[in-house]
C-alpha positions in Angstrom: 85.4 119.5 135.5 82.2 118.5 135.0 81.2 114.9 134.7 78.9 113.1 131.7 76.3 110.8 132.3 75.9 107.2 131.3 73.6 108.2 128.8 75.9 111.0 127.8 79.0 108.6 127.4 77.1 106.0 125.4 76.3 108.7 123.3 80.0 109.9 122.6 81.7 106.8 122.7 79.1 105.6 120.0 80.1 108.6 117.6 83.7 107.8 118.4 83.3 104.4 117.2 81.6 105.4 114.1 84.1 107.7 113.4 87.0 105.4 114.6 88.7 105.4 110.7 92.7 105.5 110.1 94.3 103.4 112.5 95.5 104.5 116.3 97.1 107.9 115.5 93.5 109.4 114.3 91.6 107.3 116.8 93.6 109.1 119.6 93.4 112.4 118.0 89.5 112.0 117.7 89.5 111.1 121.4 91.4 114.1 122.4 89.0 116.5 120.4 85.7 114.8 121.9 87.2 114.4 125.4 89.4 117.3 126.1 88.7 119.7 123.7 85.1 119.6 123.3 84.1 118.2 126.5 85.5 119.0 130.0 85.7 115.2 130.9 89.3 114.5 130.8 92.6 117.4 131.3 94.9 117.1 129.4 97.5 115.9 131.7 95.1 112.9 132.6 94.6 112.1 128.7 98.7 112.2 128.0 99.1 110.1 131.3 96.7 107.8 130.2 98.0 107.5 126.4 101.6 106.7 128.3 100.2 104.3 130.0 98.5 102.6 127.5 101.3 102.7 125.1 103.0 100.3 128.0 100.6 97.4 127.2 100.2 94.9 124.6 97.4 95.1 122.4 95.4 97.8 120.5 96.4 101.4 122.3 93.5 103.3 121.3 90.9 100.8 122.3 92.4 100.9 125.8 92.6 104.4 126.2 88.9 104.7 125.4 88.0 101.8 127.7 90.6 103.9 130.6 88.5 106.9 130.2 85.1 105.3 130.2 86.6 103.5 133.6 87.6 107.4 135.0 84.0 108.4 134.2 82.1 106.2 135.1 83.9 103.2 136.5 83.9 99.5 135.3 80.9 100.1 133.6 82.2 103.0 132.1 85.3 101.2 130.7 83.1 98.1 129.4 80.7 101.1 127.5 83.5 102.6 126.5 85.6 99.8 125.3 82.5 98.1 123.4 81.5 100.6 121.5 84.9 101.8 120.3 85.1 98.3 119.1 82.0 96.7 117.8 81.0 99.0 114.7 84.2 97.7 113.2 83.5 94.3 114.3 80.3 94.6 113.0 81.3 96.1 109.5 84.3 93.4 109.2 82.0 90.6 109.9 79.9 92.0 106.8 82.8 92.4 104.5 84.1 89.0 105.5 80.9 87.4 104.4 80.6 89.6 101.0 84.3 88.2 100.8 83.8 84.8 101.6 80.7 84.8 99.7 81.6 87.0 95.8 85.7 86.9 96.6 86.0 90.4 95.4 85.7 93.9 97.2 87.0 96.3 95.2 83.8 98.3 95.3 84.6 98.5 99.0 88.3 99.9 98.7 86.7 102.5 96.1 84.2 103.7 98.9 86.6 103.8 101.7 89.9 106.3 99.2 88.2 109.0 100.0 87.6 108.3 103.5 91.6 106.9 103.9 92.9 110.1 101.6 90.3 112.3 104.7 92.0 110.3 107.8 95.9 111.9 106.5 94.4 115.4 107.1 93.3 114.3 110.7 96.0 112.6 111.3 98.7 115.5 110.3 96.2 117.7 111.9 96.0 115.5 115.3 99.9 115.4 114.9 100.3 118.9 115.3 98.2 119.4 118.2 100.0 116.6 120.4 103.3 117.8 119.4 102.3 121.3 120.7 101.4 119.8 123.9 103.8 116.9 124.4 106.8 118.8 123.3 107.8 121.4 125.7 111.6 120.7 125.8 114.7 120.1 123.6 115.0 116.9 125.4 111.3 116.4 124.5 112.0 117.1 120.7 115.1 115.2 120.2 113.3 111.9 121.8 110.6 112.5 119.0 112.7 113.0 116.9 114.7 109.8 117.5 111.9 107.5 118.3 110.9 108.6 114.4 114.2 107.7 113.2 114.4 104.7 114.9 110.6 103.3 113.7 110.8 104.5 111.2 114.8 103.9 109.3 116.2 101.7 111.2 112.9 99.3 111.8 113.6 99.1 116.3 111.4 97.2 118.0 108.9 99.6 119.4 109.2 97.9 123.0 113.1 99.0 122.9 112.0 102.4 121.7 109.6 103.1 124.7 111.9 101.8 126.9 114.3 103.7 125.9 112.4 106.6 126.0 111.1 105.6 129.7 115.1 105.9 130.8 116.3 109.1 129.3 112.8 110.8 130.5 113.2 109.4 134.0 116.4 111.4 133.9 115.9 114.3 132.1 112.3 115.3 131.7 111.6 114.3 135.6 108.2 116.3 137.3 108.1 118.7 140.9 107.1 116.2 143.6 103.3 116.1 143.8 100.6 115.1 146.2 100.1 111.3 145.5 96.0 110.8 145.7 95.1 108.5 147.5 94.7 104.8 146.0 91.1 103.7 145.4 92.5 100.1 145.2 94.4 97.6 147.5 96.9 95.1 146.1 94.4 92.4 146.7 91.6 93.5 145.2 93.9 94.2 142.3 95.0 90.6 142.1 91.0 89.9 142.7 90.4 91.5 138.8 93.5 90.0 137.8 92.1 86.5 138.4 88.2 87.7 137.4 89.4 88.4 133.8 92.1 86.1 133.1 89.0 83.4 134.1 86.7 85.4 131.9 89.5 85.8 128.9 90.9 82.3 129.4 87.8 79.9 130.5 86.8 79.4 126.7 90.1 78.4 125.2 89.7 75.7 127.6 86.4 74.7 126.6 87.4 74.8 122.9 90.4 72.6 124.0 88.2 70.1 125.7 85.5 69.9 123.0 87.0 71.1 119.8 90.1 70.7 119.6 91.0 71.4 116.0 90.4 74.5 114.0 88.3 76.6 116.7 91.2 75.6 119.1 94.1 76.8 117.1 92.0 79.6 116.4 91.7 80.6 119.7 95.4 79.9 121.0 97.3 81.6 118.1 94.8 84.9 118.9 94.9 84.4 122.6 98.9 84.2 122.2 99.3 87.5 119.8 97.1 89.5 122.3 99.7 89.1 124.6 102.5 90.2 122.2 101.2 93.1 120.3 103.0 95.6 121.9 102.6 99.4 120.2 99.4 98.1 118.1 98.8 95.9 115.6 101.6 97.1 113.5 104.2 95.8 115.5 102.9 92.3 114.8 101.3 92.1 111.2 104.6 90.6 109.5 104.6 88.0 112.2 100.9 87.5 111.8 100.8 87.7 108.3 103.8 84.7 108.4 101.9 82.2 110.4 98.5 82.7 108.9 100.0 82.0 105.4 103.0 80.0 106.2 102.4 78.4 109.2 98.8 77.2 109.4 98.0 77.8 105.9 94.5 79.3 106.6 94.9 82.6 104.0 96.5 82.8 100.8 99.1 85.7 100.6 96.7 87.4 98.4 93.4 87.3 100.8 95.8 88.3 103.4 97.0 91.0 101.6 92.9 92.1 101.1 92.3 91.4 104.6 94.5 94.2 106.0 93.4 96.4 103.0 89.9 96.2 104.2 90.5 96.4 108.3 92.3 99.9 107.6 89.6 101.2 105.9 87.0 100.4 108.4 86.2 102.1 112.1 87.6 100.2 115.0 91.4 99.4 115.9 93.6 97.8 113.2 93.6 94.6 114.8 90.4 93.7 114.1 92.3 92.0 111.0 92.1 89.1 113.1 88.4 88.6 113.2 88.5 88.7 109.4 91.4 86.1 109.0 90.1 84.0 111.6 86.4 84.0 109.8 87.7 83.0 106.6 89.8 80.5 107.7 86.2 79.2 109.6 84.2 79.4 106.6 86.7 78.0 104.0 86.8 74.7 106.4 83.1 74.6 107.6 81.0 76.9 105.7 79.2 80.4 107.1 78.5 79.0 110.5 81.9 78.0 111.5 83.5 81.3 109.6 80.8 83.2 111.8 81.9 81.0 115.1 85.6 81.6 114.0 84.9 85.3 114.3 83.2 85.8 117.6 86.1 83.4 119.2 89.1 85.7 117.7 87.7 88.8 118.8 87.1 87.4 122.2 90.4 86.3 122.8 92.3 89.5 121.3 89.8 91.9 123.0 88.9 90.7 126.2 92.7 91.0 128.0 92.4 94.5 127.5 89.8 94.8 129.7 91.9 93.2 132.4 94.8 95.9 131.7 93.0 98.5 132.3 90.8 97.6 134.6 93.9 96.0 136.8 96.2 98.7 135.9 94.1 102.1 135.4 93.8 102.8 139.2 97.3 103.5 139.8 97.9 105.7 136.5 97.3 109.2 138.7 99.4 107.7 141.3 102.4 107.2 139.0 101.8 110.4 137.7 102.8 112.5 140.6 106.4 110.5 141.5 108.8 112.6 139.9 111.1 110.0 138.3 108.2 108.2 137.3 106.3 111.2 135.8 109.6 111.8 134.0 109.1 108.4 132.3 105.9 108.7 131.0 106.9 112.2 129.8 109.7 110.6 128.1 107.2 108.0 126.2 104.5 110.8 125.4 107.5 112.5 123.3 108.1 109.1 121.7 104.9 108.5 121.3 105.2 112.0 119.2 107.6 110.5 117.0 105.5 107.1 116.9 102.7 108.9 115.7 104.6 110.8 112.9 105.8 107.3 111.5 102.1 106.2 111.4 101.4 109.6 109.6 104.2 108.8 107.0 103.4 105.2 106.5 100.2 105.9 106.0 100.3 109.0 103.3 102.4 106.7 101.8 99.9 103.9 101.2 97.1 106.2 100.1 99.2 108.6 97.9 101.3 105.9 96.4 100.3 102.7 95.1 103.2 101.0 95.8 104.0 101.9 99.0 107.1 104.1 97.8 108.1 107.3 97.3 108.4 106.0 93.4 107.6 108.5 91.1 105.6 106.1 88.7 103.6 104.9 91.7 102.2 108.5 92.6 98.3 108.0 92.8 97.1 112.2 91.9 93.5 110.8 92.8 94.1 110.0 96.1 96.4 113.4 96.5 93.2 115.2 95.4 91.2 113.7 97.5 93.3 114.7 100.3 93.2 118.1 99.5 89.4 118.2 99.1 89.3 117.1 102.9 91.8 119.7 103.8 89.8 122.0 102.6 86.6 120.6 103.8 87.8 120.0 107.4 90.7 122.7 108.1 89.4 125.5 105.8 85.5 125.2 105.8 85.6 123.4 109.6 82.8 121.3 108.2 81.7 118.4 110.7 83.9 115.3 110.4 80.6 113.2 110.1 79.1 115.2 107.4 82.6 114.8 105.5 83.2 110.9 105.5 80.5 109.9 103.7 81.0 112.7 101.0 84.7 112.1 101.0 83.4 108.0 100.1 81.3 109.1 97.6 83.8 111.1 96.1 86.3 107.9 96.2 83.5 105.5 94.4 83.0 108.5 91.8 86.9 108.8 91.4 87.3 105.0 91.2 85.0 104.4 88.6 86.6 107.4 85.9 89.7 106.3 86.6 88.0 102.8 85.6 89.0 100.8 88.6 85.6 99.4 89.1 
């Protein structure tokens, strides 16, 4: 397996960045295709070990992964290339729309650009679907956890924690691994409590200073991010109700309605869904102090949401290949790749659902043919003709804006 450069893994993890659209089950696909099947950087074993693992932590899952396999190319400067630059387009682009927000109050120009490109992300993400499924499910024990972990997300609304632990169990007993050569550790328990400490100083050392010297907006700010980075286990899904509850409810920064615009424009830019935050914590800065404090707002929420999964990885990531080869352990993060399966299919379906249907049912008055269409015209486009995903997007937005305005939406 041959091994990229720096240069060579700015380069990638650049493109991946750009291309980052349609929340964590397209962001993880688009990894796999430039890491595994395009490049001989990662095996595929090392890239499902890896999503396991990552699915294990709180905060956003495909930001880590890409930050884990910058660190397995090219170490802690790897992971901090890696992990920057599948985050700050997005930042960058939510920052703009924030200010155009803040600024006209309306973007509905922006959701016409970005149906084409969310009816585009269903083909990839049916089409990234597939290909995991193929790989992750190997045995009927396999399929049923899928299957279940799809039911249960998905029906019966389980907390996805329960769901991957459950999963973790029944694989450790059924879907165990041979015995394996354990590699040898390139860390020490104390230098792993070394990074521990590094980046909880790094993560934590501001909310202090923002509690010593402003202790009012900027503060909250940065305590209710800093305390929903820790609790956003399986993505940002698991945790918009309850963020959505106390932005509106509890602090009374957003109105229901710019909430409800603020998650509408974070899934149709690049970056992971939780970026959401930097939005909601801009506005609630620049309704209460102007541009400035919006823009100071913004830069403090991302730091606190972003930062601690740095220290996951980089604490955690050197004893991934480890776990992998102990057989009841390997088992386990067997068992959560086949969840993940059935994760990932509930993403799918949730998704189709808000694009094809404008109120988020299955209603038949609600069925948007626009956005089917535009769906089809990616299918075509990407599994038919096998055009380039970054020759599609911006043709599949122009085709949205073009859509948007016959059907007389803007």
């Amino acid at each position: 397996m041959t091994g990229p450069t720096v240069s060579d893994l700015t380069r990638v993890f650049g493109r991946i960045g750009l291309l980052s659209f349609g929340g964590p089950a397209a962001q993880i696909a688009l990894m796999h295709k430039e890491l595994v099947e395009d490049r001989p950087w990662l095996t595929e074993r090392q890239y499902l070990n890896a999503l396991s693992f990552c699915m294990l932590l709180p905060g956003p899952e495909a930001m880590q992964l890409a930050t884990y396999a910058g660190w397995r190319l090219h170490g802690t400067r790897g992971g901090l290339i890696a992990g920057l630059l599948f985050v700050l387009p997005g930042a960058v682009v939510i920052l703009a729309l924030a200010s155009a927000y803040a600024t006209y109050g309306s973007v509905s120009w922006v959701a016409a650009a970005f149906l084409g490109i969310k009816a585009t992300v269903i083909v990839i993400v049916i089409q990234a679907l597939l290909k995991l499924s193929r790989r992750a499910l190997t045995r009927p024990v396999a399929y049923a956890l899928a299957l279940a972990a799809f039911v249960a997300i998905f029906a019966l609304s389980v907390p996805f924690p329960l769901i991957i632990l459950a999963a973790a169990l029944i694989g450790a007993l059924a879907l165990r691994g041979a015995p394996q050569q354990a590699p040898p550790l390139t860390t020490s328990p104390t230098r792993t409590l070394g990074t521990i400490v590094l980046w909880a100083t790094f993560w934590l050392a501001p909310l202090l200073g923002l509690w010593l010297f402003a202790p009012d907006l900027l503060s909250d700010i940065a305590l209710f991010f800093a305390t929903l980075a820790l609790v956003t286990f399986g993505g940002a899904y698991a945790v918009l109700a309850y963020m959505v509850q106390e932005v509106v409810q509890g602090y009374g920064w957003l109105t229901t309605d710019q909430m409800i615009d603020a998650l509408g424009l974070a899934e149709t830019t690049p970056g992971p869904l939780i970026l959401v935050t930097q939005f909601v914590g801009f506005l609630a800065g620049a309704q209460a102090g102007g541009w400035g404090m919006g823009f100071t707002a913004a830069i403090i929420t991302l730091w606190v949401t972003f930062v601690p999964c740095f220290l996951w990885i980089f604490a955690g990531a050197p004893y991934v290949e480890w776990v992998a080869t102990r057989p009841r352990l390997t088992g386990a993060l067997n068992g959560i790749t086949a969840a993940v399966v059935g994760v990932i299919a509930n993403l799918s379906v949730w998704f189709a659902l808000n694009v094809w249907f404008d109120a988020g049912t299955f209603a038949p008055e609600a069925f948007d043919p626009v956005a089917l269409a535009l769906s089809a015209l990616a299918a075509i486009l990407l599994l038919w003709r096998k055009w380039d995903l970054l020759a599609v997007l911006p043709l599949m937005a122009t085709a949205g804006i073009t859509a948007s305005i016959f059907a007389g939406l803007i």
